[in-house]
C-alpha positions, -999 to +999 in steps of 0.1 A: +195-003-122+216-018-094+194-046-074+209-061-040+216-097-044+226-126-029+212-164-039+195-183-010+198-217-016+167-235-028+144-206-039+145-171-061+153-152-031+179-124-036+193-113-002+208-077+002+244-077+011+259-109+027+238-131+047+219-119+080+232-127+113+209-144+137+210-110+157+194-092+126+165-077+125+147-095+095+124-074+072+116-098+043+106-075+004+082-093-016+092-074-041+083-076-083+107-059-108+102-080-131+068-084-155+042-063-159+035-049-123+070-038-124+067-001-127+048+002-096+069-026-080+107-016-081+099+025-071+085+009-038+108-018-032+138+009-035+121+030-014+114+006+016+148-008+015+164+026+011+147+036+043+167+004+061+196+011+049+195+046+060+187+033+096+217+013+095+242+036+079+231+068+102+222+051+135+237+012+133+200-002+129+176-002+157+181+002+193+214-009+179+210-044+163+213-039+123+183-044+099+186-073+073+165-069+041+163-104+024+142-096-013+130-120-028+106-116-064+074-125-069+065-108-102+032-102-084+018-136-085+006-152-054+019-188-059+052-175-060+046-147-031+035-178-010+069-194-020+086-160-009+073-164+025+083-197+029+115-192+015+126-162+038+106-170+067+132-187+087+160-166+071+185-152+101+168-152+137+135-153+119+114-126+098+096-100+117+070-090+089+059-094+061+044-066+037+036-086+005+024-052-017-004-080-035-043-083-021-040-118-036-007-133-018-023-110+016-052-135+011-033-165+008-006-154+036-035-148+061-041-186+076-001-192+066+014-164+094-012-168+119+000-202+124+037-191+119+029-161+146+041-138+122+026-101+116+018-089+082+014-055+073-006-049+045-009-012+044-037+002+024-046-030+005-056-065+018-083-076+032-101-050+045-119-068+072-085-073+087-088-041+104-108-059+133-078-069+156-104-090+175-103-114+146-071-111+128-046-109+157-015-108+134-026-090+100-023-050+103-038-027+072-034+011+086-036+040+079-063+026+056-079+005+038-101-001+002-134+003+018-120+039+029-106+045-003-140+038-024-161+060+000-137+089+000-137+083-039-177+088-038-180+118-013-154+136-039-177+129-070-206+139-047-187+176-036-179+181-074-217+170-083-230+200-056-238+171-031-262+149-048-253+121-066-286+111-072-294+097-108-254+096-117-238+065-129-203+056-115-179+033-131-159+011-115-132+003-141-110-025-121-081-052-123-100-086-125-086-099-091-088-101-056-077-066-052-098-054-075-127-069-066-119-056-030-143-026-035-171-036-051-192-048-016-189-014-004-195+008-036-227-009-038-237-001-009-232+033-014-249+034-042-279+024-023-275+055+002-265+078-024-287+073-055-266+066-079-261+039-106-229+013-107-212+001-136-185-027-132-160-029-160-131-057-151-099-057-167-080-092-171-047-093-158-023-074-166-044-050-184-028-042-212-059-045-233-088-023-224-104-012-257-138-031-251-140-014-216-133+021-228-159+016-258-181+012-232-176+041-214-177+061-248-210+046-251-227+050-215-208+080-207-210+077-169-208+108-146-174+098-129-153+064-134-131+052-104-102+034-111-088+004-091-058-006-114-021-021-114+012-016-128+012-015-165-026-012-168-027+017-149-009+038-178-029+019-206-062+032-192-052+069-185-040+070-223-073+051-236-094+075-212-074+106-230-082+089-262-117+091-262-116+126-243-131+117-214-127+146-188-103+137-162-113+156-134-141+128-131-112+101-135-105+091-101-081+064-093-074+046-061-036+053-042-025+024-060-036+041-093-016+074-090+019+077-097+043+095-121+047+062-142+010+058-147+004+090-160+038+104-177+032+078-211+001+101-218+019+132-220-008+162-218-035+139-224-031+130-186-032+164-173-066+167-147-064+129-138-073+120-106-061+096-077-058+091-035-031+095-020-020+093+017+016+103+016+040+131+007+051+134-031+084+150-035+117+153-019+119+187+005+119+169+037+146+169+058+150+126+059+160+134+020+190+146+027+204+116+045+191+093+023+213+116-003+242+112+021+241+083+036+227+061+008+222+074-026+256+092-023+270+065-006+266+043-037+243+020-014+208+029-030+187-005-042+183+016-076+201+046-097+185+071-072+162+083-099+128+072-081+139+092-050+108+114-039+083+099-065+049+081-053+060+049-048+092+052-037+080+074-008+051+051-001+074+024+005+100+046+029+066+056+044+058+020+048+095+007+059+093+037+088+059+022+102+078-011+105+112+003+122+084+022+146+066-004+158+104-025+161+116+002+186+078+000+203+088-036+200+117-034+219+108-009+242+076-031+256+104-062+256+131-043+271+154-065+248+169-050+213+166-087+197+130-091+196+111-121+178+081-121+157+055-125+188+074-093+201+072-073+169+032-081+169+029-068+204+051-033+190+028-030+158-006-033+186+009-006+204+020+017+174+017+053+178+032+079+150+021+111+162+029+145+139+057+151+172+071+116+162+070+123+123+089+158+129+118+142+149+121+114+121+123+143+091+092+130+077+069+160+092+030+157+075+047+128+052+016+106+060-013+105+081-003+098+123-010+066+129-026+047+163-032+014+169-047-007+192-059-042+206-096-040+184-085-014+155-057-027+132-069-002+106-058+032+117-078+061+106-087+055+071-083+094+055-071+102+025-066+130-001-074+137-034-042+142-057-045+157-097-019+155-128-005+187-136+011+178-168+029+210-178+048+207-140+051+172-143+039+172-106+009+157-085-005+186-067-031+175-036-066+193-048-085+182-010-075+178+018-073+146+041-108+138+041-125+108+064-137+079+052-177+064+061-162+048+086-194+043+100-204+024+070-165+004+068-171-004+102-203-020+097-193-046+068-159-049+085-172-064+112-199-085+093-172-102+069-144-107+096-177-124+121-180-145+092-145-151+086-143-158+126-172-183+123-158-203+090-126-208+105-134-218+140-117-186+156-130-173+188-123-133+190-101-124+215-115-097+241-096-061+242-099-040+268 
């Protein structure tokens, strides 16, 4: 594996290619490929920085000022993601955004880059409350968020139960964390609506040990178990589920849960296993064949090209392109092509990525479109439902995009981010 580096001087930060002018556009990874979260970690980090490179190979960057893509590793733990983002904050002309991939450093980076004035992007993870832009001015989570994801999860165990969930048990089988914890509020208060009983199994980080949890399930048996796990544990617990022959159809994991690493240790045990998804798996899109030409073939990939089209690694082109987006929104609203951090936040408010937009990039139905505004920082929170084919060797989409309760998200969104207003003496802004 061939990783960009370059040393910054007082921290672990490796910095791709030489060191960013102060006309660069900064786009800091908090990346992990080290430790156990590494699996899911280094697929997205190529991906997102392949994405950059191919801006600034094919078109010279953005509105012609080049991309820099300082990385700096984590291993997933929040002291040293918080480190990170002090380290690379003040790297060139400044950094524009920050997408940590962690619930826990999102957490801790909240009160950190509001007073910086520094966006962070924490697409489909974070805190969920976040989506109220009346609150959190500078934290983003669209398309979607966990509150989304666990509803969704429940209205597809209620179309495979014929629409009645009443008297079922659901698992929730979870890493033992912030971002595993994130779904608990909500799943509970579907259970109210729906009828059905909730189990919570945690998992201790990292989740290589999970025999007590899946004894459990052998014993109780519940209807469906959903599945909000990590890196390594994510493969442990599809090969304990196939061990004990639990049917996987009613294994359902969350979009964090679902990739080709997680599954492909289980051989045919994992075939029928379930997860979310919001983007395209595969590589027969159009932006594939200049990332083949103009950085894979090029020799400038951040890996051996081998993660090209998987989960991850289209997850995080999917997540670099909503960042270049709002950067030429950015500079448009500006009308200057060296925008600052302030600017960036005003591009990100204004984001639209309609199916017109995701055609002209090559990306055509690669993800859901995406609109933001002023009081919604969340976008639209669908999803679809993805399944393990084993003998292809493929996810194949089984649903598809299906709304979230947003009714019900909305609700507890706005009752934990009041809350959040109230304990940290913020008054919400008005949006018109």
């Amino acid at each position: 594996m061939k990783f960009k580096s370059l040393l910054l001087a007082a921290s672990m930060v490796a910095v791709t290619g030489v060191s960013p002018a102060l006309a660069d556009l900064v786009f800091p990874s908090l990346s992990y490929r080290t430790g156990p979260f590494a699996p899911n970690g280094i697929p997205f980090a190529d991906g997102y920085a392949d994405y950059l490179t191919l801006l600034n190979e094919r078109d010279g960057g953005i509105g012609g000022v080049k991309i820099a893509n300082p990385e700096c590793e984590t291993g997933y733990n929040t002291e040293k993601g918080v480190e990170c983002y002090e380290s690379t904050k003040g790297i060139g002309s400044g950094a524009l955004i920050y997408q940590p991939l962690s619930t826990g450093i999102t957490y801790q980076l909240i009160p950190k880059v509001t007073a910086d004035g520094i966006p962070l992007h924490s697409m489909a993870y974070g805190r969920t409350s976040a989506m109220n832009g009346k609150v959190f001015e500078w934290v983003f989570n669209y398309p979607a968020n966990y509150w989304d994801g666990a509803t969704i999860a429940v209205q597809h165990a209620k179309d495979m139960s014929g629409g009645d969930l009443n008297g079922k048990t659901i698992a929730l089988l979870y890493h033992n964390s912030a971002y595993g914890k994130e779904p608990i509020r909500t799943l509970e208060e579907k259970a109210k609506m729906e009828g059905f009983n909730l189990t919570l199994i945690p998992v201790d980080s990292p989740g290589q040990e999970q025999k007590s949890q899946w004894l459990q399930i052998r014993r109780e048996r519940p209807d469906f178990v959903l599945f909000w796990g990590w890196g390594v544990m994510n493969a442990v617990a599809v090969q304990e589920a196939a061990n004990i022959r639990f049917p996987m159809d009613h294994f359902i994991g969350i979009w964090w849960s679902g990739a080709e690493q997680d599954v492909l240790p289980a051989g045919d045990g994992a075939n029928g296993y379930k997860s979310l998804n919001f983007t395209y798996v595969g590589k027969d899109k159009p932006v594939f064949a200049d990332i083949e030409k103009y950085v894979v073939g090029a020799g400038k990939a951040a890996g051996d090209g081998s993660n090209v089209g998987t989960v991850q690694y289209n997850r995080g082109m999917y997540a670099a392109m909503l960042a270049t987006e709002a950067a030429r929104k950015a500079q448009e609203l500006s009308g200057k092509a060296d925008i600052t951090a302030a600017d960036m936040r005003n591009g990100m408010e204004a984001l639209v990525v309609d199916d017109a937009r995701l055609e002209a990039l090559g990306m055509p139905n690669f993800g859901p479109t995406v609109e933001v505004s002023c009081a919604n920082h969340g976008g639209t929170g669908a999803a679809l439902v993805q399944q393990w084919d084993a003998s292809a060797k493929a996810w194949k989409a089984v649903t598809d995009f299906m709304p979230a309760d947003r009714e019900l998200v909305t609700k507890l969104a706005m009752e934990d981010s009041e809350a959040f207003a109230k304990e940290n003496n913020i008054t919400p802004r008005e949006c018109n």
